[in-house]
N, C-alpha and C positions, 0 to 999 in steps of 0.2 A: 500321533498327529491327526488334525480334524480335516477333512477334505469337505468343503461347503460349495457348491455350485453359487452363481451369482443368482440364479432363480429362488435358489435355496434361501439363501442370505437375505434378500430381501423380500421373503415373505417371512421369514423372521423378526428382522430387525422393522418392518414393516408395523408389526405388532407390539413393536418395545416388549417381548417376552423372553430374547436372549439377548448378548451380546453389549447389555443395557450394562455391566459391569468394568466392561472392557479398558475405558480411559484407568481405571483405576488397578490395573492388572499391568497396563500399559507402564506404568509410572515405574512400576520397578523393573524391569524387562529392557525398555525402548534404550538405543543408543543414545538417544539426544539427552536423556537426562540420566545416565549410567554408562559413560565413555567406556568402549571395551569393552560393555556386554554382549551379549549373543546380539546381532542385530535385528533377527524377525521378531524377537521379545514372545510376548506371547499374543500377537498380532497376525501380521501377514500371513505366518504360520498356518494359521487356520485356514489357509484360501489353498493350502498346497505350495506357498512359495517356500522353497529350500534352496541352497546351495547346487542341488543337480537338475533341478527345474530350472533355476536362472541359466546352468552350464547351454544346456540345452537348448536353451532359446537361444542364448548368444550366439552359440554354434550355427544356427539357422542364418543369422542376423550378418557373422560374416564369413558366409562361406562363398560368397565371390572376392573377397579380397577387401573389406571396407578398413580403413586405417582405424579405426574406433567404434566402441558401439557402448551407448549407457540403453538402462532398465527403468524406465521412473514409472512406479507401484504409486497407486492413491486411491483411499478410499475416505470420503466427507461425508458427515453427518450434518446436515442445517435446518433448523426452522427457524420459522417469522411468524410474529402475531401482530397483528395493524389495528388499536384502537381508534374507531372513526365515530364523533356524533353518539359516543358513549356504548357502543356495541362493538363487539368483536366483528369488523368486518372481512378479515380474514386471517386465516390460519394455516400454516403448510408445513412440512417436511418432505425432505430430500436428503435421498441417500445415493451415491455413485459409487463408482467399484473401477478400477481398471487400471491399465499400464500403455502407457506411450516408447513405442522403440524408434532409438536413432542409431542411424548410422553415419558417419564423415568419411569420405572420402577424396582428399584435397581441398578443394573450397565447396566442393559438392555434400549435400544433405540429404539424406534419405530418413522421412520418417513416417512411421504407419503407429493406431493406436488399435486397442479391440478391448470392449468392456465384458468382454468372457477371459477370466485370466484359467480357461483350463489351457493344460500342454498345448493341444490339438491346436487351440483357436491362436495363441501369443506366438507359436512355432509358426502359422500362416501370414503372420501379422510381423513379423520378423523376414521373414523371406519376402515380402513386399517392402520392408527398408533396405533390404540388403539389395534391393534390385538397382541400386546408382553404381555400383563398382561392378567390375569386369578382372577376374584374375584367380589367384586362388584360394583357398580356403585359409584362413590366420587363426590361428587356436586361441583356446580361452584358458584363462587363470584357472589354476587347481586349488585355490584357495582365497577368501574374501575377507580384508584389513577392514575393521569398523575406524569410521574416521572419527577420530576425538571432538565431540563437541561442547562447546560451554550450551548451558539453560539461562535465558534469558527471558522466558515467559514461566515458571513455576507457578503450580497451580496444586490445591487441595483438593479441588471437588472436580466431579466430568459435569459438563452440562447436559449430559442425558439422566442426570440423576436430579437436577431442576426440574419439579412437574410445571404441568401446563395450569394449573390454576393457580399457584405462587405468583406466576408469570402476569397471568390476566389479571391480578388481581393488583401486584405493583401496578400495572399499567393503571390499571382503575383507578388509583391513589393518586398517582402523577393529574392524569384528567381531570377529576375534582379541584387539586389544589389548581390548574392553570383556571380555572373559572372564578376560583377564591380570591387570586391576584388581582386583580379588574376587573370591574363589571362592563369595560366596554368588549373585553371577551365575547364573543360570539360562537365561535367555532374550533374546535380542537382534534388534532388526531396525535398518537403517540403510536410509532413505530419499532419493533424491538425484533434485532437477528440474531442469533448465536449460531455457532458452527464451532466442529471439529475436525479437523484436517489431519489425516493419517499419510505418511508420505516415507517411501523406501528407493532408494537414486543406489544401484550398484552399476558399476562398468568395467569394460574389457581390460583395462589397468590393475582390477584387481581392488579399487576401491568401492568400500558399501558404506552408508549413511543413511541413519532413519530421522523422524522429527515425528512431533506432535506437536500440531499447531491451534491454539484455543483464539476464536473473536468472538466478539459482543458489538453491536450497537446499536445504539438508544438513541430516540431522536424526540423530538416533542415542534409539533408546528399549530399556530395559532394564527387564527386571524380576529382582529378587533373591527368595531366600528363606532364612529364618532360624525355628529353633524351629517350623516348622510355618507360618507365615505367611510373606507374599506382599507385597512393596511394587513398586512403578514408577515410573518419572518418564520425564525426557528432557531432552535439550539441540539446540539446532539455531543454525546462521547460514542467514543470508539475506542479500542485496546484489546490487545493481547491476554485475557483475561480468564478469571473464575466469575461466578456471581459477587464474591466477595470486593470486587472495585465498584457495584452498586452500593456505596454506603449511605445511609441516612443522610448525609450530609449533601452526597452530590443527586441525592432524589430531591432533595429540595432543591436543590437549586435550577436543576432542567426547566420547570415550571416558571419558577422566579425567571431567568435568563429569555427564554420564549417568548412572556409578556415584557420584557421589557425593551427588548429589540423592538418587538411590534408598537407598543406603542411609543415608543421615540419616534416612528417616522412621521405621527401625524402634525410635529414640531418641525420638520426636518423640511428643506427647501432645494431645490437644485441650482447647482454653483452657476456663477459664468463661465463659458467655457474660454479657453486659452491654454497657451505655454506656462503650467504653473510650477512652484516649487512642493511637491509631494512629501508628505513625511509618512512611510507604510508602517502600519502599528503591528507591533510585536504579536507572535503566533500566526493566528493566520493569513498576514500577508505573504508568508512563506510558498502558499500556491505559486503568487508571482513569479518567485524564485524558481520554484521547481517546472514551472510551464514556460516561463520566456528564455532560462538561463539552463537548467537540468536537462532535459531533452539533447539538447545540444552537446550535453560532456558525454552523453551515452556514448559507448564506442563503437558502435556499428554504424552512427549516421558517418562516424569522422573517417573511418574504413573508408566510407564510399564516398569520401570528398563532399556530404552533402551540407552537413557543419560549419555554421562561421567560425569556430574552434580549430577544423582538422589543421590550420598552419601557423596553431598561435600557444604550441606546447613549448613549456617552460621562458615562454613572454609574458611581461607585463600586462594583465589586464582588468586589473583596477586599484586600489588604493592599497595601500600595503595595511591598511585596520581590518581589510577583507578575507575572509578565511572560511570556506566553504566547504563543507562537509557531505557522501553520502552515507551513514552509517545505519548499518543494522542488528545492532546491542546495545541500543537504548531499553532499557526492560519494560516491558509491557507495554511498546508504543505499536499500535497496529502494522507498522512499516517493516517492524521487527521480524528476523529471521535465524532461526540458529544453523538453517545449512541452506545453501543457495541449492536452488533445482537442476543445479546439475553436482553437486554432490560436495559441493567448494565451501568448510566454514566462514559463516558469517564474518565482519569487519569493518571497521570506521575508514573510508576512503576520502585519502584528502583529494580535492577536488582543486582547489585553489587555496594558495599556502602564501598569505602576509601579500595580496595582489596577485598573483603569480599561479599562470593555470599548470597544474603538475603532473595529474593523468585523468584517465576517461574513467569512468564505469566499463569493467571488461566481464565477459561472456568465455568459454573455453577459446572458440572460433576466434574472436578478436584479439585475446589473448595472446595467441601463438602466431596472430598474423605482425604483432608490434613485438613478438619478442618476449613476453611478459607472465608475469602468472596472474588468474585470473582475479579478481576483487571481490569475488562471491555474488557478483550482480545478476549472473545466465536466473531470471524468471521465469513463468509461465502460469497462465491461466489457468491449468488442470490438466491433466494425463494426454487431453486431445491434440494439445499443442506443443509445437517445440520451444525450448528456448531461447532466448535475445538478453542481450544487456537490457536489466530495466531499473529504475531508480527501489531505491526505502525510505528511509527517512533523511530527506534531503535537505538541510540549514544550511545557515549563517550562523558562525558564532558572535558572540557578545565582542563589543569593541570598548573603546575606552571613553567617551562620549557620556553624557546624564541625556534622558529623556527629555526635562526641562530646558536644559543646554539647546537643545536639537529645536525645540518650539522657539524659546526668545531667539533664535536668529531669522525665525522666517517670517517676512512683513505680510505676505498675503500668501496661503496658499491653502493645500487642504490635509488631510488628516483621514488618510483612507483605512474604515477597520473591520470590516465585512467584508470580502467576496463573493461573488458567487461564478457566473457563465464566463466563459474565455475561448478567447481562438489565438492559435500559434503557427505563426508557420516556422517548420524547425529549421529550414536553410536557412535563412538570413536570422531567426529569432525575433521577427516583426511579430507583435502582440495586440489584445484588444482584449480588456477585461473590463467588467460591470462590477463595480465597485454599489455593494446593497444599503452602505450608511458609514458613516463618517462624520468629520466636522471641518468647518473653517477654522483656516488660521490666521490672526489678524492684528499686526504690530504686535506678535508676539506671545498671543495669549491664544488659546483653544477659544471657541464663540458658538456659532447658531450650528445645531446636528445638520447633513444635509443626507440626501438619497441620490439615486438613479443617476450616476455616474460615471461614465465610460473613460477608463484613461488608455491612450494609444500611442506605442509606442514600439523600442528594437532593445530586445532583450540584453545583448551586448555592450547600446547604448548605453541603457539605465545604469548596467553594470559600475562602466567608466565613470558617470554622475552619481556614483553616490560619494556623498562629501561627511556624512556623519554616522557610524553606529553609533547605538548606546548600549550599555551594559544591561540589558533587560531581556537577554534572548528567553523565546519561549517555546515551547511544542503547540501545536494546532491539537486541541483536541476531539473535533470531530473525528467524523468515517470520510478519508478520501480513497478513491479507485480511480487508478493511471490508468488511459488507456492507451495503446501502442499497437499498431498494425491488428487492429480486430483484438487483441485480449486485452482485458483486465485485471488488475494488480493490487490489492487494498497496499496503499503507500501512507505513509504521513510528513509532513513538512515544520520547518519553523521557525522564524526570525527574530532578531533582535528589531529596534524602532531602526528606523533607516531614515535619513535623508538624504532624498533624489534633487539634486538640486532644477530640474526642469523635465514635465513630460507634460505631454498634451493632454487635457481633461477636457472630454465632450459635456458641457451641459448648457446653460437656456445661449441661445445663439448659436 
């Protein structure tokens, strides 16, 4: 066994001269993708984590009496290069190391992190979780069960093994071609992150869970100009990836999609505003969903009564074509997860089944407070933070409805197909999102592109008003990150075409 300090480590890995081989040592080793193997693989191992290290902390953790205690280990690999004006304007990596200890005891929580995973430092850092209980010492498992998990992001290559001039040098190719596409082009940046996420969740139950988490995303923003005016937009992927979902195909297209968002808006007009009938376009009108409607199935607001949800389980509330999904084994969609952060496999949660809301997003805590086992939702930011119920990949499924169907019925309204900024407030699910381009719709047909358009409304509402899916659901392919009491979450969303039959759109008057 290698005993590496975190000093050690990262003037190692500092250097890309060790540990550079790791992800691929990992692949046969790790639980998440070898159900039933040794869980430290040939990973954690190296930090000193074994079976009598964990004992030992946990021992620390509850020797006042705490009804439970998990371990969650994490060490991330990430960099980012920002093509700006044709130079690398910046360039970083980032490496973390550490473990976050919780302890439960009744509806009470105790949790402390320390990014030194020696004995010494995790044993201090444990006796300050274990400081919420009063009583006496509860013993720890003499043995640690690897939990079964399926691989839903499989991958060939680590992305420490992508150099950095491969990297600058797609980007540089992406940039040319966005100036190739128009010459009302002006200004380009292309942004690109990768990370690898190393994660070990064992607890006082005696279960242990590992994962290996790969992202990527790529993003391309432009601005044009015409007649003296200035438009912008952008296009970006995101995914659970290797470099190989870069393919020729979708580098073309990043550039193609950036110019062309951009300049559609110099066509594009702002609607009148009023009570209109909405049609939200497939993919990513799915944000909607997940910000005015998901928030709200989480189970910890409905716990606290703060949910227009908490008194409407197994009630009708919306159309029986409606069927809402949180799942995370969609394969390679960023939202994806093969073990929830408190150590729960992954799983598709029905959320609302044919109209009919069925259960929450549950977390260990919520869980046990409804009675239930949990749904794999308990998230977290990183080792510093504790867990909460948080969403993944949160849809709509496809309904029985045509696209075209869903346009000829609507005399006047709009065709919202960009998002971007929003605000929610999750008690009542009251909304306000900035809709970045779209189009009219008029006696029936699609017409003029329009911009800057604000629709406002109650998440609930909308829900009750929609009168039409169509059979076109799709995933969002950008990078979204949920934010929730101070953490952040890469999630992803995604809809079939919807129509709303009325929400209020702010535009000229």
């Amino acid at each position: 066994m290698i005993n590496m300090s975190r000093r050690d480590f990262v003037k190692i890995t500092g250097t890309g001269l060790a540990l550079a081989t790791l992800p691929g040592f990992l692949r046969t080793g790790f639980a998440a993708n070898s159900p039933g193997g040794n869980p430290y693989g040939f990973y954690f191992k190296r930090f000193g984590i074994d079976d009598d290290t964990i004992r030992k902390v946990m021992a620390e953790a509850l020797h006042y009496g705490g009804d439970y205690c998990d371990l969650f280990f994490q060490n991330q690999l990430s960099n980012s290069i920002r093509l700006r004006d044709n130079i690398v304007s910046t360039a970083s990596t980032n490496v973390t190391l550490g473990v976050g200890i919780r302890v439960l005891k009744g509806n009470q929580t105790g949790y402390s992190f320390t990014e030194d995973v020696s004995l010494a430092s995790m044993k201090a850092a444990a006796r300050t979780a274990a400081g919420i209980a009063s009583g006496s010492a509860k013993g720890v498992p003499e043995t640690f069960n690897a939990t079964k998990l399926m691989n839903y992001y499989d991958t060939e290559m680590s992305w420490e093994d992508v150099g950095v001039k491969s990297k600058v040098e797609m980007l540089q190719a992406i940039n040319d071609d966005v100036f190739k596409e128009d010459p009302r082009v002006v200004k380009a940046s292309v942004n690109f992150a990768d990370s690898e996420n190393y994660i070990l969740v064992v607890n006082s139950e005696g279960g242990i869970a590992t994962d290996y988490q790969p992202m990527l995303r790529i993003s391309v923003a432009c601005t044009a100009e015409q007649d003296g005016r200035r438009e912008n937009n952008y296009f970006d992927y995101s995914a659970r990836d290797d470099i190989s979902f870069l393919t020729p195909e979708r580098l073309k297209r990043l550039p193609r999609e950036a110019v062309a968002r951009t300049v559609k808006l110099f066509e594009a007009q702002t609607p009148p505003a009023g009570e209109l009938p909405v049609v939200l376009s497939a993919g990513s009108a799915g944000i909607l969903l997940h910000e005015a409607i998901g928030h709200g199935m989480e189970a910890d607001f409905n716990r606290q009564g703060i949910s227009v949800y908490s008194e409407k389980m197994n009630k009708k509330i919306a159309e029986p074509f409606v069927t809402i999904v949180d799942n995370g084994t969609n394969p390679h969609i960023r939202g994806s997860i093969n073990v929830d952060d408190e150590g729960y496999p992954s799983q598709e949660t029905v959320l609302v089944e044919n109209g009919v809301l069925r259960t929450y997003m549950h977390d260990r805590i919520s869980a046990q407070h409804y009675g239930l086992e949990p749904t794999g939702n308990g998230r977290r930011e990183s080792f510093k933070h504790y867990p909460m119920p948080r969403m993944r990949n949160t849809y709509m499924k496809s309904g029985p409805h045509e696209f075209e169907e869903m346009i000829a019925s609507v005399d006047y309204g709009i065709l919202a197909d960009q998002f971007t900024n929003g605000q929610v407030n999750i008690g009542p699910g009251d909304f306000t999102f900035y809709v970045k381009s779209g189009s009219l719709i008029e006696k029936g047909k699609i017409t003029a592109p329009i911009k800057d358009v604000n629709i406002i409304g109650n998440g609930p509402e909308v829900l009750e008003r929609v009168t039409m899916v169509a059979n076109d659901m799709k995933m969002a392919e950008g990078g979204w990150t949920c934010g929730k009491n101070g953490q952040g979450v890469p999630v992803s969303q995604g809809m079939p075409s919807v129509l709303v039959s009325a929400i209020t759109v702010g535009g000229r008057g």
